[in-house]
C-alpha positions as protocol buffer text, in pm:
chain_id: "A"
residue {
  index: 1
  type: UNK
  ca { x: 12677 y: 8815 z: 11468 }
}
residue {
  index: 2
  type: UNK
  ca { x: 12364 y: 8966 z: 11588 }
}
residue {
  index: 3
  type: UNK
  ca { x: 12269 y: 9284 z: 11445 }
}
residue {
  index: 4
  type: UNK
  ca { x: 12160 y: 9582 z: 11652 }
}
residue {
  index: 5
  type: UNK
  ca { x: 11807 y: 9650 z: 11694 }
}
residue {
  index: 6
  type: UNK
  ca { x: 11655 y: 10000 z: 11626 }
}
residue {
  index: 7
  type: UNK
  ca { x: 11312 y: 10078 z: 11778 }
}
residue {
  index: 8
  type: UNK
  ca { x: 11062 y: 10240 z: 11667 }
}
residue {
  index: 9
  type: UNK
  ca { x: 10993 y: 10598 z: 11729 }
}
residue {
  index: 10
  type: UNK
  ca { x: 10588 y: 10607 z: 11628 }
}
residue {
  index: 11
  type: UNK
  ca { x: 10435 y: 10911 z: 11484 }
}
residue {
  index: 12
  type: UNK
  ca { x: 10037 y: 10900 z: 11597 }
}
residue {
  index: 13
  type: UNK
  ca { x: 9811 y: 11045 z: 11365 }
}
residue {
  index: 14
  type: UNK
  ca { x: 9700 y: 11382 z: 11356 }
}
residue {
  index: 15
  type: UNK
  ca { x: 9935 y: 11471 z: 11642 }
}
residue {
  index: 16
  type: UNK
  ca { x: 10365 y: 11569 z: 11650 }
}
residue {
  index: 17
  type: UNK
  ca { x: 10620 y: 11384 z: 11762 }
}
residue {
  index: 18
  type: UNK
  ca { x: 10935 y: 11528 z: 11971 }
}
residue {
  index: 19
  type: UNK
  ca { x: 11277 y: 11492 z: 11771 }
}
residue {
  index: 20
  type: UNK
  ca { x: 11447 y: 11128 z: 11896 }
}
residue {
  index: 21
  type: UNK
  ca { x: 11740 y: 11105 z: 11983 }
}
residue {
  index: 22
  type: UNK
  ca { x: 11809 y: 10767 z: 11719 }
}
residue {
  index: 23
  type: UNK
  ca { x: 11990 y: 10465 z: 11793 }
}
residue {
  index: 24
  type: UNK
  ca { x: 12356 y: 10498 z: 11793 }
}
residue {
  index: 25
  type: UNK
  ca { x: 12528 y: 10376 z: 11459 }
}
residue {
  index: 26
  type: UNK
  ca { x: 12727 y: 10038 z: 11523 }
}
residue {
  index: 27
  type: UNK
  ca { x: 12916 y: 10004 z: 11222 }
}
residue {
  index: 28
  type: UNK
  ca { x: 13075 y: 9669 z: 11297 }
}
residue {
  index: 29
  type: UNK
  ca { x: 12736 y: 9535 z: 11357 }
}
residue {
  index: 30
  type: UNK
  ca { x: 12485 y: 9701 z: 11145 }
}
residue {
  index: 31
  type: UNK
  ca { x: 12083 y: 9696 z: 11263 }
}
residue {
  index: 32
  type: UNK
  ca { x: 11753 y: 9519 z: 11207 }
}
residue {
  index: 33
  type: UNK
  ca { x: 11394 y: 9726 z: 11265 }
}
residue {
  index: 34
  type: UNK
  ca { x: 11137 y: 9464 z: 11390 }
}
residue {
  index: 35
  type: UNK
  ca { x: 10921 y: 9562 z: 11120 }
}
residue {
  index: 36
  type: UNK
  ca { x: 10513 y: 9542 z: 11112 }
}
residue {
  index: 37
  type: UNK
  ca { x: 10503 y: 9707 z: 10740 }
}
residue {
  index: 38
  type: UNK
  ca { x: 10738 y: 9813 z: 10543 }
}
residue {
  index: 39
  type: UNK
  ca { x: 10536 y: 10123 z: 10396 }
}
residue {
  index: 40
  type: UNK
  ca { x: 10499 y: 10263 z: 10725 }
}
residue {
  index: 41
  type: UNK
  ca { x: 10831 y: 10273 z: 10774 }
}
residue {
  index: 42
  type: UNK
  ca { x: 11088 y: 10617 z: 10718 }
}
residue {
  index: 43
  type: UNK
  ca { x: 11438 y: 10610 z: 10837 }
}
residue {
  index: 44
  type: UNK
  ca { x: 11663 y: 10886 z: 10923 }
}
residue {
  index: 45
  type: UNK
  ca { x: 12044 y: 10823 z: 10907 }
}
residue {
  index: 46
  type: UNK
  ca { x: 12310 y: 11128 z: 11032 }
}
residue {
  index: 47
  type: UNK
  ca { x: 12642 y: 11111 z: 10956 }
}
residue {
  index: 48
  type: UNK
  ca { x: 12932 y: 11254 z: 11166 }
}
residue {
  index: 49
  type: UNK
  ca { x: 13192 y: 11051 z: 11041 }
}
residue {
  index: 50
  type: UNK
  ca { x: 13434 y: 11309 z: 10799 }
}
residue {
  index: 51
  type: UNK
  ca { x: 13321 y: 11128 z: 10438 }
}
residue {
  index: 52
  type: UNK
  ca { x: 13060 y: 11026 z: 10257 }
}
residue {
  index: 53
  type: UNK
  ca { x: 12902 y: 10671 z: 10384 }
}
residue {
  index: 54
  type: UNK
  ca { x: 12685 y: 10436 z: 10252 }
}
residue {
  index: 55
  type: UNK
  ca { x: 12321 y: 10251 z: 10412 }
}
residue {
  index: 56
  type: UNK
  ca { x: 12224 y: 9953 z: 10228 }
}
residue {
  index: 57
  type: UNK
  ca { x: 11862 y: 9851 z: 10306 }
}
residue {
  index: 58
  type: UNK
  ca { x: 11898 y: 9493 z: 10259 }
}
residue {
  index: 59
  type: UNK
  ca { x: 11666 y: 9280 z: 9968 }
}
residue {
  index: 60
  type: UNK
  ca { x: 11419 y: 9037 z: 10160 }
}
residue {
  index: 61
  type: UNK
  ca { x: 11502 y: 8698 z: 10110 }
}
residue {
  index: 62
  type: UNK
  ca { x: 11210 y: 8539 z: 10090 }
}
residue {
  index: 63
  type: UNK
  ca { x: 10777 y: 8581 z: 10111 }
}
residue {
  index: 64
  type: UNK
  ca { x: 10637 y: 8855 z: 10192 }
}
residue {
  index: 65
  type: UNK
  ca { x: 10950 y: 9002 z: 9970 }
}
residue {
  index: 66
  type: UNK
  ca { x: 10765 y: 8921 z: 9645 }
}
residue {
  index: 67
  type: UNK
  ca { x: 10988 y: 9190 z: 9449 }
}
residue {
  index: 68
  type: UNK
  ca { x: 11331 y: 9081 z: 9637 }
}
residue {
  index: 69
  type: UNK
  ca { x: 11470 y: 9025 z: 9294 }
}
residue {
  index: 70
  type: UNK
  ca { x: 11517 y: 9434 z: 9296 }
}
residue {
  index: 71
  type: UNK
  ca { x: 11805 y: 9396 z: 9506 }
}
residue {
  index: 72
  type: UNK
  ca { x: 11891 y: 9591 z: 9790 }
}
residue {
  index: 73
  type: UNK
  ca { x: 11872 y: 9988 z: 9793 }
}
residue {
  index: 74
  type: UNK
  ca { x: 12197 y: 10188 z: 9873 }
}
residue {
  index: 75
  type: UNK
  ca { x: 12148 y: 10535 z: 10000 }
}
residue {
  index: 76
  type: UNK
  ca { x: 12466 y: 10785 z: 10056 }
}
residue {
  index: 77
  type: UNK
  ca { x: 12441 y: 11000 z: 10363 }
}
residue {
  index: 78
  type: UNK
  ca { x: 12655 y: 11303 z: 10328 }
}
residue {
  index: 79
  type: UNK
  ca { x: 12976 y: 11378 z: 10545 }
}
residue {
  index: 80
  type: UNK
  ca { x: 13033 y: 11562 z: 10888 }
}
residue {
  index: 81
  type: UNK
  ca { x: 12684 y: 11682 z: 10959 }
}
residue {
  index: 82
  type: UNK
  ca { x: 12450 y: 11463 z: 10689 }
}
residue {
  index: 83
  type: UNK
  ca { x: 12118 y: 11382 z: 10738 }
}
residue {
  index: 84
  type: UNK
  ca { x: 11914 y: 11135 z: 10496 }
}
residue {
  index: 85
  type: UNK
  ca { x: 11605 y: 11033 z: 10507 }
}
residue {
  index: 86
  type: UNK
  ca { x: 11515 y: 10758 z: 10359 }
}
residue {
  index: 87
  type: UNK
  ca { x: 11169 y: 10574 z: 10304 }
}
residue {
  index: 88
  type: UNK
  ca { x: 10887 y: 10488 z: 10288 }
}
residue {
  index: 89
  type: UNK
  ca { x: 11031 y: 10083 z: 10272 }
}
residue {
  index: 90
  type: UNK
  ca { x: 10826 y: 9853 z: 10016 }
}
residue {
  index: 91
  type: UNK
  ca { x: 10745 y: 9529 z: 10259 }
}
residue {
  index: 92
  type: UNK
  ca { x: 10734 y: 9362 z: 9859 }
}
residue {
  index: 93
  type: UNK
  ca { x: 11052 y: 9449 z: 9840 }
}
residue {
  index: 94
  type: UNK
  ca { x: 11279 y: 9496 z: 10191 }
}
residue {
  index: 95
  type: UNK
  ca { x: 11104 y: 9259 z: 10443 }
}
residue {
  index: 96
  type: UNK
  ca { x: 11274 y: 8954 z: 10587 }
}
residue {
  index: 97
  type: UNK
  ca { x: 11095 y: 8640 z: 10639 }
}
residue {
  index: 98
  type: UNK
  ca { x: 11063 y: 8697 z: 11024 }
}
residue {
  index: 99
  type: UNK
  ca { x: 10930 y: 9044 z: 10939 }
}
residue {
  index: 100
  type: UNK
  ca { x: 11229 y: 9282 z: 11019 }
}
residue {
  index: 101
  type: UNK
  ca { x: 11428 y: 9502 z: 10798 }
}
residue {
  index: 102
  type: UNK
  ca { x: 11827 y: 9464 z: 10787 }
}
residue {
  index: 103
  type: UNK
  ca { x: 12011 y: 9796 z: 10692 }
}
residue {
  index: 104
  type: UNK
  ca { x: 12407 y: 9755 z: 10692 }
}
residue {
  index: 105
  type: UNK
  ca { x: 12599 y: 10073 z: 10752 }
}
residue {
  index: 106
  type: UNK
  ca { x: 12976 y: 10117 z: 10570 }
}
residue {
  index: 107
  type: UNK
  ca { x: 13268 y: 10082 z: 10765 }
}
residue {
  index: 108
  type: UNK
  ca { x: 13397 y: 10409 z: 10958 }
}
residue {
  index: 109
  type: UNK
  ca { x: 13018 y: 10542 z: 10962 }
}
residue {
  index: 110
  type: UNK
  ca { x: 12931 y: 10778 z: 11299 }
}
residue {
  index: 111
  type: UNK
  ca { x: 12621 y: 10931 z: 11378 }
}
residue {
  index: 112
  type: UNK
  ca { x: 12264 y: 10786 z: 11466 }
}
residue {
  index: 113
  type: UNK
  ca { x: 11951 y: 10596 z: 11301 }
}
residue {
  index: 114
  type: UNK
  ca { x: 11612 y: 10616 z: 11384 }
}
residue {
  index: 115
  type: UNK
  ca { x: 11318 y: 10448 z: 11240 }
}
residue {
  index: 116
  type: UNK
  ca { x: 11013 y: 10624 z: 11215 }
}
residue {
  index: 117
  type: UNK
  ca { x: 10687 y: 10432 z: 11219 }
}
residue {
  index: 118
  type: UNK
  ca { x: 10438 y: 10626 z: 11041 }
}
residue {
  index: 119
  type: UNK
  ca { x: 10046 y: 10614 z: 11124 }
}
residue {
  index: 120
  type: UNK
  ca { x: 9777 y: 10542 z: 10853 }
}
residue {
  index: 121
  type: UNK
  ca { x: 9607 y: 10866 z: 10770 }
}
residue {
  index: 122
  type: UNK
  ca { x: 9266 y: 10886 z: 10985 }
}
């Protein structure tokens, strides 16, 4: 099955960004971020669902994923009104051969993701 895509929201340097409104959680599905880098990338998970969940950002599986052997990183977003935020993502260590990042998102798990695609300082 396909997983669901989350865009970017991109920061711009020296500048603000308005608060996203984040891609709605598909739980069934989980996501994919068509990644450039991964150290430019910051995620923000919510949780509305009434327990704890768990994100797992997915190991790569192959180059650039150099330190794949890590494993993936599971991150616990609090119940009923949690917000995590969760980044920057090593590319060495998260990035898919085609460049993306897959996050899977526990069963039961409401609420939104957004990725965040941070600037290079200027």
């Amino acid at each position: 099955m396909a997983r669901t895509a989350v865009p970017y929201s991109n920061w711009v340097a020296n500048s603000s960004l308005s608060d996203p409104a984040g891609t709605t959680i598909d739980a069934t599905n989980s996501h994919t971020i068509a990644a450039s880098r991964g150290e430019l990338t910051l995620l923000r998970v919510t949780n509305t669902a009434a327990s704890n969940k768990n994100v797992t950002i997915k190991a790569g599986n192959n180059d650039p994923a150099w330190r794949r052997g890590q494993g993936d990183l599971t991150v616990t977003v609090n119940a009923t009104s949690g917000v995590q935020w969760i980044g920057p993502l090593s590319s060495s260590r998260f990035v898919q051969t085609d460049g993306s990042i897959n996050i899977d998102i526990a069963s039961g798990h409401t609420g939104t993701i957004t990725a965040f695609k941070m600037p290079r300082a200027t």
